[in-house]
N, C-alpha and C positions, 0 to 999 in steps of 0.2 A: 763297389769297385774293388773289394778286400779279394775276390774270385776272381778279379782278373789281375795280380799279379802274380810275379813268379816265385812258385812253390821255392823255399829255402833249403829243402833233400835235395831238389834236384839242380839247383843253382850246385848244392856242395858237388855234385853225383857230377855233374860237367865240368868242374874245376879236377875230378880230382882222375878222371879220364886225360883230361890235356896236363897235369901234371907227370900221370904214367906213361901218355906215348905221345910226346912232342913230336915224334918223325909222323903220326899219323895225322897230325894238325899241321904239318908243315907238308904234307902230301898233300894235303884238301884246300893246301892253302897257293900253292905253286901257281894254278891257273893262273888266278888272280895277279898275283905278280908279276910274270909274265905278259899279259897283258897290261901292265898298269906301267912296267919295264919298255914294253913295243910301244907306248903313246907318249910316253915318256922323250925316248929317242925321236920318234917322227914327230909330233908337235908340241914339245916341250913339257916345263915340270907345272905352268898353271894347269894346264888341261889333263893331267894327270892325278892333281889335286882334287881336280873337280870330278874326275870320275871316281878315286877314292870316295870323296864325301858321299854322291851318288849313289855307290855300289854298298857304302856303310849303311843308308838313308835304306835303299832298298831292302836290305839284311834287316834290316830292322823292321820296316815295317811287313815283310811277310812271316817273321814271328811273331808280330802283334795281331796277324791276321786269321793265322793259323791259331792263336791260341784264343780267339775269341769268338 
């Protein structure tokens, strides 16, 4: 299991990318919110929670998938 976590360079090598360009990480991240803002408004903030969690759950597991 030791091969399949995440390398520690490039854990630092991603922190320190969104430390230098927070507008690029708040550009990729816009979508997102907007839509999360539009479901928000039409059917409120549970069903907006739930697609957060969703969309976090997704994010994650096609990193796990890709990296395996």
């Amino acid at each position: 299991m030791a091969g399949k976590e995440i390398d520690k360079q490039r854990a630092n090598a991603a922190l320190a990318v969104i430390r230098q360009h927070p507008g690029m990480v708040f550009f990729l991240a816009v979508p997102v919110l907007a839509v999360l803002g539009a479901v928000w408004w039409i059917a409120g903030l549970g069903w907006a929670l739930v697609l957060a969690v969703v969309i976090v759950l997704a994010g994650g597991a096609a990193i796990v998938m890709r990296r395996s």
